[in-house]
C-alpha positions in Angstrom: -97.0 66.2 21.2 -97.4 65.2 17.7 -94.5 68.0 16.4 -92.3 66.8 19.6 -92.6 63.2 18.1 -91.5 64.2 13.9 -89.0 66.0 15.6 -87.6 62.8 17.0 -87.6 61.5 14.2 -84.8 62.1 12.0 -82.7 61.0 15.0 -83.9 57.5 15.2 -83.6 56.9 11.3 -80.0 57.2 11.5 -80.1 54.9 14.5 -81.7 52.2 12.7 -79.8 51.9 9.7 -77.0 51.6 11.8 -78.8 48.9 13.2 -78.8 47.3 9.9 -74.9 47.7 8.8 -74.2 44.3 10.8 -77.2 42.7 8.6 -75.6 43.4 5.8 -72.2 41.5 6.5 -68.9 41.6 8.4 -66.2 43.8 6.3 -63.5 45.8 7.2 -65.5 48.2 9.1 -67.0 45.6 11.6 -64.8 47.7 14.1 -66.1 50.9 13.5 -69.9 49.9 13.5 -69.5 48.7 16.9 -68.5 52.1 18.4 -72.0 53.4 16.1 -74.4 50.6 17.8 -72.6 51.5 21.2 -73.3 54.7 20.5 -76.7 54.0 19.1 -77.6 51.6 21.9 -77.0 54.8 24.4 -79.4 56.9 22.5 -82.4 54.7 22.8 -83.6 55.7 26.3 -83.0 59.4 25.6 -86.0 59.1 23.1 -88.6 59.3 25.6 -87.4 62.1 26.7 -87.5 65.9 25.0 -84.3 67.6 27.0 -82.1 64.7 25.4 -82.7 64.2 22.1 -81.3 68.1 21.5 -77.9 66.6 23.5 -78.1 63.1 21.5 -77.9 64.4 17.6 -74.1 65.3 17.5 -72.9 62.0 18.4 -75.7 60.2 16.0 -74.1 62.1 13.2 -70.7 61.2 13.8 -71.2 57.4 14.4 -72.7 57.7 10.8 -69.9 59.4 9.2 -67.6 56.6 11.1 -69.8 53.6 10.0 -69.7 55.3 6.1 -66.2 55.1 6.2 -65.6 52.1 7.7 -67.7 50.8 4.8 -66.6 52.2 2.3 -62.8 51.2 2.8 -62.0 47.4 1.3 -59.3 44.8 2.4 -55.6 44.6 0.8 -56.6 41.5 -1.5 -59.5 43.9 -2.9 -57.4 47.3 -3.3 -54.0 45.5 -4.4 -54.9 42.4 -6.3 -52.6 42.4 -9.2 -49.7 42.3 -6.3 -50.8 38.7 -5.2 -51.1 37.8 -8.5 -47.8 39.2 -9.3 -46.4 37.8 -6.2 -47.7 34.1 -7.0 -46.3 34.2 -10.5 -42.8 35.5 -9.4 -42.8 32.3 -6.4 -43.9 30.2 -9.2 -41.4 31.1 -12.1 -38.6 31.1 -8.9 -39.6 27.1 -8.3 -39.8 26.2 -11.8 -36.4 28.3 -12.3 -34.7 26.4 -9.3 -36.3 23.2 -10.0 -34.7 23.4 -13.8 -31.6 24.6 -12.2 -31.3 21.4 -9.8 -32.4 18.7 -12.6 -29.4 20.5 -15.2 -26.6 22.0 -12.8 -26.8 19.7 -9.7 -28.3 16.6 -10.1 -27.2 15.0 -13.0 -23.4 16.0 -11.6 -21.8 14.5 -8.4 -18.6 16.4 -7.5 -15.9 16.4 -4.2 -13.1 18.4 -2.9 -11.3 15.3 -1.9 -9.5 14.7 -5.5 -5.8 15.1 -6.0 -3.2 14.9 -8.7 -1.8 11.8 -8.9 1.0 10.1 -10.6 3.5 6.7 -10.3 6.3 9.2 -8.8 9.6 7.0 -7.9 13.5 7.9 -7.3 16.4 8.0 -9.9 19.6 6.0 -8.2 22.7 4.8 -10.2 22.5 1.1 -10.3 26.7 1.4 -10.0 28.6 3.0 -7.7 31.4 6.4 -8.2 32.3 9.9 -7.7 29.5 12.1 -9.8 31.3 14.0 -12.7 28.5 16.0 -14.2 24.9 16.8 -13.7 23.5 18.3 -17.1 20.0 18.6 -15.5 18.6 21.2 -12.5 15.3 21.4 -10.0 12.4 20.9 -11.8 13.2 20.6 -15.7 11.2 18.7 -18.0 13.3 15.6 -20.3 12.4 13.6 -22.5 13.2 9.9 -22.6 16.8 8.9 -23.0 18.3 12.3 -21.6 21.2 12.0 -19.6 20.5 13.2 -15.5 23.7 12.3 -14.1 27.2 11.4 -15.4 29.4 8.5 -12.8 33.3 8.4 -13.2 33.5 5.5 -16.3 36.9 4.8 -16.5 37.1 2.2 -13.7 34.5 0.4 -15.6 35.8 1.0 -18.9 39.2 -0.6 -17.2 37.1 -3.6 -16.2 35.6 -4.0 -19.1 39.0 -4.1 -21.2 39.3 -7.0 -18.8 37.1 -8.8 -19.9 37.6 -8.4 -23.3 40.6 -9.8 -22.7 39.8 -13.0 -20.9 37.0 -13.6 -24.0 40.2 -13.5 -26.5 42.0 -15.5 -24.2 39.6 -18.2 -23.8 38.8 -17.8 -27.8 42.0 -19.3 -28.4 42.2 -21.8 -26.0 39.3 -23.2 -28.2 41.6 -22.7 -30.9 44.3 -24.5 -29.6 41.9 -27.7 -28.8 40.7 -27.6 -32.6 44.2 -27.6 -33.7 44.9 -30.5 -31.3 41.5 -32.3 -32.3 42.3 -32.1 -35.9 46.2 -33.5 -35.5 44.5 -36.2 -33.2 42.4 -37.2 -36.2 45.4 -37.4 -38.4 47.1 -40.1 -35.8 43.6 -42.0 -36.1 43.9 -42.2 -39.6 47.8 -43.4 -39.2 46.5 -45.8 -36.4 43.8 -47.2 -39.0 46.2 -47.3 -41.8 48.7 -49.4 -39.6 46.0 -52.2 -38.5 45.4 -52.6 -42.0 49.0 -52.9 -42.7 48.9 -55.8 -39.9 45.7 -57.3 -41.6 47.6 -57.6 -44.6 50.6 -59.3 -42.8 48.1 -61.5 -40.5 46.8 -62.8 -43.8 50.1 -63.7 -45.5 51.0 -65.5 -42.2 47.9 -67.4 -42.2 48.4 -68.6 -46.0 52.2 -68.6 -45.4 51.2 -71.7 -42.4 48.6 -73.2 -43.9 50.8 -74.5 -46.9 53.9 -75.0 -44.7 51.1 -77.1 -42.1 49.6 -79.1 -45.7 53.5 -80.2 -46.7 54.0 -81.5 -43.1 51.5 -83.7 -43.6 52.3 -84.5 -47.0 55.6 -85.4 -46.2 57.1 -82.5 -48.2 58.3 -80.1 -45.5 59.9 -80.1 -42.8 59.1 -79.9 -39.4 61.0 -76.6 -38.6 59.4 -74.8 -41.3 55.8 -75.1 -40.3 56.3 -74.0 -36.8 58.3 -70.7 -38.1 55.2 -70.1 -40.0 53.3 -70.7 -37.4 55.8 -68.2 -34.8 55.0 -65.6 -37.9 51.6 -66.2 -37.8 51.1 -65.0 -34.2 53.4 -62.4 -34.2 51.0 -61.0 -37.2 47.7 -61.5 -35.0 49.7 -59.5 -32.3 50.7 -56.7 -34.7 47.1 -56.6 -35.8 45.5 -56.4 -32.0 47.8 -53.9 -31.3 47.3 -51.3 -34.4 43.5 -51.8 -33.2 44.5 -50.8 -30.0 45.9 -47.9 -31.0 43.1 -47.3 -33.6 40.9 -46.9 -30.1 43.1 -44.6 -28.4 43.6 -42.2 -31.2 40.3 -42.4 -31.1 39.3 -41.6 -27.8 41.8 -39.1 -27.6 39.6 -37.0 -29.8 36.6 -37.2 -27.4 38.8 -36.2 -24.9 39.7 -33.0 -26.8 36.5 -32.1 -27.6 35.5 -32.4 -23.8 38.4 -30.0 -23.5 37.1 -28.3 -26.0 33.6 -27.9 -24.5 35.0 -26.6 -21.1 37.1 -23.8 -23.5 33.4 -22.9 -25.0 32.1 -22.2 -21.4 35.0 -20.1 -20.1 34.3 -18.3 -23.4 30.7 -18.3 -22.5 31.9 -17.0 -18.8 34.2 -14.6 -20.1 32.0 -12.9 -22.3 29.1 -12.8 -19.9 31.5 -11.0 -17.8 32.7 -8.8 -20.6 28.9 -7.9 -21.4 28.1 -7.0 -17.5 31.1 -4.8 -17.8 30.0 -3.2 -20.9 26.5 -3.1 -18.9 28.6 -1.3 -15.4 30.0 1.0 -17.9 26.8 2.4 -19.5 24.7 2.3 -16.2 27.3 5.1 -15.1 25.4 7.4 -17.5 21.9 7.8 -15.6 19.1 8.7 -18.5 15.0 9.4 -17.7 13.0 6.1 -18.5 10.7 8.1 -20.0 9.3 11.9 -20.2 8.5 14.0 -16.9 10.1 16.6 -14.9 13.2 16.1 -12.3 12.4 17.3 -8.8 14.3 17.5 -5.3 17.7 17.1 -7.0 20.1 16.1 -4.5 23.1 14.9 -6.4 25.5 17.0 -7.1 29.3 17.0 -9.1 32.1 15.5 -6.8 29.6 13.8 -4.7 29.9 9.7 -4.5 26.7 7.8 -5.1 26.0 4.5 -3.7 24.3 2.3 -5.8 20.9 2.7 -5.3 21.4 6.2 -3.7 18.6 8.4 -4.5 19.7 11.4 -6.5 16.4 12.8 -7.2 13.0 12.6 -7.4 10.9 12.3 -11.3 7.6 12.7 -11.8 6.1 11.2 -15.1 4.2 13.1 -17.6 1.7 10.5 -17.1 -0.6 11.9 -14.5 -4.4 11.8 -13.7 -7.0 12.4 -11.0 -7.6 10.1 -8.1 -11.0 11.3 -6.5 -12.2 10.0 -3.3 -16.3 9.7 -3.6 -18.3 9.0 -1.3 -19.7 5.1 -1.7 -23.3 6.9 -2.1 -22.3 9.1 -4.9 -20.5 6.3 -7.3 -24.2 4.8 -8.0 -24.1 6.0 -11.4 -20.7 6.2 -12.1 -19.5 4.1 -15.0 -16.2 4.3 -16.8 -16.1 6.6 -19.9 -18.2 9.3 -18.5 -17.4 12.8 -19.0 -15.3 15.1 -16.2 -14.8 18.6 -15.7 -11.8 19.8 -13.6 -11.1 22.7 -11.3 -7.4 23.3 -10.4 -7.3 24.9 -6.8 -3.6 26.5 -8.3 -5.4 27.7 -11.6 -9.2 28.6 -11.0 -9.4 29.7 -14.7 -8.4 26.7 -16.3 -11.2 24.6 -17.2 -9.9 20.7 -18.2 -11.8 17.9 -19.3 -11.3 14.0 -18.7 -13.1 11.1 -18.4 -13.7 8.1 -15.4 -10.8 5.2 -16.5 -12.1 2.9 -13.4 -13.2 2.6 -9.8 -11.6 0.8 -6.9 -13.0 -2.4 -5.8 -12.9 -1.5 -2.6 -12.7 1.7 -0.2 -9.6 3.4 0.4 -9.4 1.9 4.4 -9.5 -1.5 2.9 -6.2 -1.4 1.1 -4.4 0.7 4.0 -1.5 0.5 6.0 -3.8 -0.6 8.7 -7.0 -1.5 8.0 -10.1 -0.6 9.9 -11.5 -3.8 11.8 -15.1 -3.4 12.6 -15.4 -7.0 14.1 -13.9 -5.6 17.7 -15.1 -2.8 19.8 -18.4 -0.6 19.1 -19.2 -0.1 15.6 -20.0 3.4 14.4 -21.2 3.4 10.8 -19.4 5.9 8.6 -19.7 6.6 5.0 -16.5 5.2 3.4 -14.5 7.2 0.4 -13.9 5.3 -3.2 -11.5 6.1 -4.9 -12.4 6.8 -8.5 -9.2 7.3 -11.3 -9.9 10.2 -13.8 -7.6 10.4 -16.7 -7.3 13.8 -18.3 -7.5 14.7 -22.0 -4.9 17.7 -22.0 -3.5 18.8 -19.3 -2.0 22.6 -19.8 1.8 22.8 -20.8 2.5 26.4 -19.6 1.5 25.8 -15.9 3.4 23.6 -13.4 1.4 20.7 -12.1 2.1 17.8 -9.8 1.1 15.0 -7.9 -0.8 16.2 -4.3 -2.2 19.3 -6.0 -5.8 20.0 -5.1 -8.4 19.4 -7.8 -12.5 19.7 -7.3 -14.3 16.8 -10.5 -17.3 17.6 -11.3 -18.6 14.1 -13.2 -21.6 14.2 -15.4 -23.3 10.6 -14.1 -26.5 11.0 -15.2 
């Protein structure tokens, strides 16, 4: 019984200490020590009994070689640690890396791709009417200032403006004439004056001449017939006197009369050369010249063609151009005028241009339309309104074609 019982034994030993595994703590072979204590737990009533502990000892030994492996073998974290470190450190350096991209690249920039070329396009017309003679210029070629786009038939205006010329000389010496007649006027003044002093001197003598002749009568001395013959002279002398003043006066006033005359001659002068200079003007406007530097575009005049005035010929677009961009009103927070730009052409991808923000509209682009937007009637949807921001550019390129309406993306630095 004794020998039946040591025999036993060596089978139960391996049963406890897989009792014990769970005592020792969960680890990654918790699931195989529960097949060992299943396995364990159906030994136990074979103990008491001799037929089955000979049947019993396989499976005792191969719980044990499942619970040794099961503890033996440790989790990922354990057998690969240096990949979750790894792994931390590369998420890390990727969040510091796009967090340094975002604070330099993106947010100190505020960019659209609602931004266009702009410029103060407007029509060339001749401002006089005629047959076209000559068109020195074709589609699309740059001028300068003073260049000459279209030619009008001049010589019906040069005709007019011999004209006028003319009728300037003309009233030239009709101002002529009323000096000369002014200056013969004076002369008869002087003769006028020059005869009332002759009368003076006569009126005098006659006075004398009757005051004695008047001084004898009383006296005694004379006689009667010769005091009233001096007095008869005397008033014919007054008379003579009166009437060289009289003519002293019209002499006279016909030389402010002249000199009215002469004053209308000035302003048909005046008249005729302000006529003569709007010839001379008609004449030169039939040679059409650029205002200023740019490029000539839709050309639709052409040699024998007659041009109203005021007909558009063509099209011109300045060399004066910049970048209207229309921000959103959240992204002009920062903007200020005199920060930086960079430009992307749509046309030219690989030119890279610079500029700068010249000023921002008061106002959003709806306010200033055709017809405005009037939120006061009808339901009210908010929507984020466009500014439009002007962006003058430093350089643009000279061997590349650009225009008003092409595409541009800004990219402003506003912080």
């Amino acid at each position: 019984m004794l020998d039946d019982q040591r025999q036993a034994e060596p089978g139960v030993a391996p049963a406890r200490r897989s009792g014990e595994a769970p005592a020792r703590g969960a680890g990654p072979g918790d699931e195989v020590d529960r097949p060992a204590q299943a396995l364990r737990e159906g030994s136990e009533p074979n103990r008491s009994g001799d037929g089955g502990q000979a049947s019993d000892a396989p499976d005792s030994d191969a719980s044990d070689d499942e619970r040794e492996g099961g503890e033996g073998r440790p989790g990922v974290l354990r057998r690969h640690p240096w990949w979750f470190v790894l792994g931390g450190l590369a998420v890390l350096a990727l969040a510091v890396a796009a967090y340094v991209y975002w604070s330099i690249e993106l947010h100190p920039y505020e960019t659209t791709d609602d931004a266009f070329v702009d410029a103060r396009s407007f029509t060339i017309a001749p401002k006089v009417g005629g047959y076209v003679v000559a068109v020195p210029v074709t589609d699309n070629q740059h001028v300068q200032a003073g260049d000459t786009l279209f030619q009008i038939e001049p010589r019906d205006y040069r005709v007019a403006l011999e004209q006028a010329e003319a009728q300037v000389q003309a009233a030239q010496a009709s101002i002529q004439n009323v000096d000369a007649q002014i200056e013969a006027q004076k002369a008869q003044v002087e003769v006028a004056k020059a005869q009332a002093e002759t009368a003076q001197a006569a009126l005098t003598f006659a006075q004398e001449d009757a005051d004695r002749y008047r001084k004898l009568a009383e006296r005694g001395a004379g006689t009667i017939q010769q005091s009233q013959s001096s007095t008869s002279t005397l008033e014919q002398r007054q008379a003579s006197l009166a009437s060289a003043q009289a003519s002293v006066v019209a002499a006279e006033r016909q030389v402010g009369s002249l000199r009215a005359q002469r004053a209308s001659a000035e302003a048909q002068r005046a008249q005729a050369e302000a006529q003569r200079d709007q010839a001379r003007l008609n004449l030169d406007y039939t040679t059409v010249r650029a205002a200023q530097a740019g490029r000539v575009v839709r050309l639709t005049g052409g040699v024998g063609a007659y041009a109203q005035a005021g007909q558009s010929l063509s099209m011109f677009v300045p060399d004066a151009m910049w970048v209207t961009a229309n921000y959103k009103e959240t992204q002009i927070t920062d903007m200020r005028p005199g920060q930086s730009v960079d430009l992307a052409i749509d046309a030219y991808p690989d030119r890279r241009i610079t500029g700068r923000i010249a000023s921002v509209q008061p106002g959003s682009g709806t306010a200033f339309s055709l017809l405005p937007a009037q939120n006061a009637t009808g339901n009210y949807v908010k929507v984020t309104q466009r500014i439009p921001v002007k962006i003058v550019v430093d350089n643009w390129p000279d061997d590349v074609s650009i225009g008003p309406g092409m595409s541009v993306v800004p990219r402003a630095h506003v912080r």
